[in-house]
C-alpha positions in Angstrom: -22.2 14.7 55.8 -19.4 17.5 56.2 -15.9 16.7 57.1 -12.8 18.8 57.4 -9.2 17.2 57.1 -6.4 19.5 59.3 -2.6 19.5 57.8 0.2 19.9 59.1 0.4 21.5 63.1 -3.0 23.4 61.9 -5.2 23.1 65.0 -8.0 25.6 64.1 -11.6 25.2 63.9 -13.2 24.8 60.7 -13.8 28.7 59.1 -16.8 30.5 59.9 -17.9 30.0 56.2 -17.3 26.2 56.8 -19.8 26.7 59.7 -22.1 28.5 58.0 -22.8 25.7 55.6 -23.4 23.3 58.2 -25.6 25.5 60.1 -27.5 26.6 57.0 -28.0 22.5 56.2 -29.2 22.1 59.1 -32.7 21.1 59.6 -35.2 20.0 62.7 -34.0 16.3 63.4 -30.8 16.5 62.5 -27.4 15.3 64.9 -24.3 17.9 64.2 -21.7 15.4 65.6 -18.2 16.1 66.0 -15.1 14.4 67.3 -13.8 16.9 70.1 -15.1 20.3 70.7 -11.9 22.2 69.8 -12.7 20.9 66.4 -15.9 22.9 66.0 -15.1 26.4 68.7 -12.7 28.3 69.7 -13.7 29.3 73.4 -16.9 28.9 75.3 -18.5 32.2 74.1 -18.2 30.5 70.7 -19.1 27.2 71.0 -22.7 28.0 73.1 -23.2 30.6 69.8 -22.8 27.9 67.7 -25.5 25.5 70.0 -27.7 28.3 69.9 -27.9 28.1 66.0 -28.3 24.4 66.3 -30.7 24.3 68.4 -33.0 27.5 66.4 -32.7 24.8 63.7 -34.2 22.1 65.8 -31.0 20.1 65.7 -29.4 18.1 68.3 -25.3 18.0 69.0 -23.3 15.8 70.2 -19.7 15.3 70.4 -17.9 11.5 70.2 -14.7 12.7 72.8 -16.6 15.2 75.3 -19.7 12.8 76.8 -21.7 15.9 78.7 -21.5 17.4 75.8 -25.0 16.0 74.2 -27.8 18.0 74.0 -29.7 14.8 72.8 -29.9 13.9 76.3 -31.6 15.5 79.4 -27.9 15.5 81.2 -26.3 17.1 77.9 -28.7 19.8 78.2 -28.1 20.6 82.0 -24.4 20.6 81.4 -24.6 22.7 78.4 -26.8 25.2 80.3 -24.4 25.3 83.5 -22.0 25.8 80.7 -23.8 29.1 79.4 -24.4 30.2 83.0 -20.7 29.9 84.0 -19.4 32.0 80.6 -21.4 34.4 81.2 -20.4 34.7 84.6 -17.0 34.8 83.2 -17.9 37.7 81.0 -19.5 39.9 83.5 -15.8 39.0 85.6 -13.3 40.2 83.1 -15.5 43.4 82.0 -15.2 44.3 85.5 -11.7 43.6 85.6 -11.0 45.1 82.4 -13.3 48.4 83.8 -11.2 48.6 86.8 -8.3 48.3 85.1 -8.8 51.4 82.7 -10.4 53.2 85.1 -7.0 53.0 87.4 -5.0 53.6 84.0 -6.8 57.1 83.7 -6.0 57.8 87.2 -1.7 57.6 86.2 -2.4 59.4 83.1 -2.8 57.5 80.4 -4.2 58.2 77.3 -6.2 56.2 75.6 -6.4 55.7 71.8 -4.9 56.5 68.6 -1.6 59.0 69.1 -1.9 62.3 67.8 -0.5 63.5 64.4 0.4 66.7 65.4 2.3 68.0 68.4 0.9 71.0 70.4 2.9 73.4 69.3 2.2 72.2 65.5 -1.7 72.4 66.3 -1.5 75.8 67.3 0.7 77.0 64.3 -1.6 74.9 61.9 -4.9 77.0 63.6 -2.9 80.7 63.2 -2.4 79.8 59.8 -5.8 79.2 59.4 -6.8 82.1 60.7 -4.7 83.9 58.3 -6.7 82.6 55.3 -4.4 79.6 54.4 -6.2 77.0 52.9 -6.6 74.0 54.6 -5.2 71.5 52.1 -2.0 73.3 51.9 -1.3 73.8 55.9 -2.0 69.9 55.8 0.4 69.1 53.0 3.2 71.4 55.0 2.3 68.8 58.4 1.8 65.6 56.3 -1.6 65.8 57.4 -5.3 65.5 55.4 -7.0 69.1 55.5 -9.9 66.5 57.7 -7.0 66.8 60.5 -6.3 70.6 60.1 -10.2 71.3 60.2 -10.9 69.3 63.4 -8.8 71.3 65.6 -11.1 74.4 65.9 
């Protein structure tokens, strides 16, 4: 039996060493019971990962709160697969979204990613230098760059 006691206005799910635990206990014939559902996931994506491994284990869940949640039941097991089928939906929806997004984002310009450390005119200064012989670590030190940063701009 594993039980987790929340203080104060903590409302998170047990850590994902707490779960591995359980999950590793786990064995065919078992019931992983909870209380509510937010006590064991954090979203959807996470809660029918955690079923999964239940269910490789050849355990049953079943939570006291949520009724359809229970796959020791034929109806559990249809609501838990529409469940699946409607989060992944979801997915495929905001990667789309998200896609579209970007993609209209590059369109006005913007640039994605880490900003650069050196400004245009800095880069070509720091690759005449270079060309003079300088050594990289020093050109580097004089931008408060690495000599990594100095050698990728050829």
């Amino acid at each position: 039996m594993f039980g987790w006691l929340l203080f104060g206005r903590s409302s998170m799910p047990p850590s994902n060493n707490q779960r591995v635990v359980v999950s590793d206990s786990l064995t065919c014939g078992d019931l992983l019971l909870v209380t509510r559902l937010d006590r064991l996931a954090r979203s959807t994506r996470d809660l029918l990962n955690i079923l999964a491994e239940v269910s490789a284990k050849g355990a049953k869940f079943k939570s006291i709160s949520d009724a359809w949640a229970d796959t020791t039941t034929p109806h559990g097991e249809l609501m838990i697969t529409v469940l699946a089928g409607l989060a992944t939906f979801e997915r495929h929806l905001i990667k789309a979204r998200t896609g579209e997004g970007r993609a209209r984002a590059k369109l006005r310009g913007v640039r994605f990613g880490r900003k650069r450390k050196l400004t245009a005119h800095q880069m070509q200064e720091a690759l005449t230098r270079r060309q003079a012989g300088e050594a990289l670590a020093e050109i580097g030190r004089s931008y408060n760059v690495s000599h990594s940063t100095i050698s990728r701009l050829a």
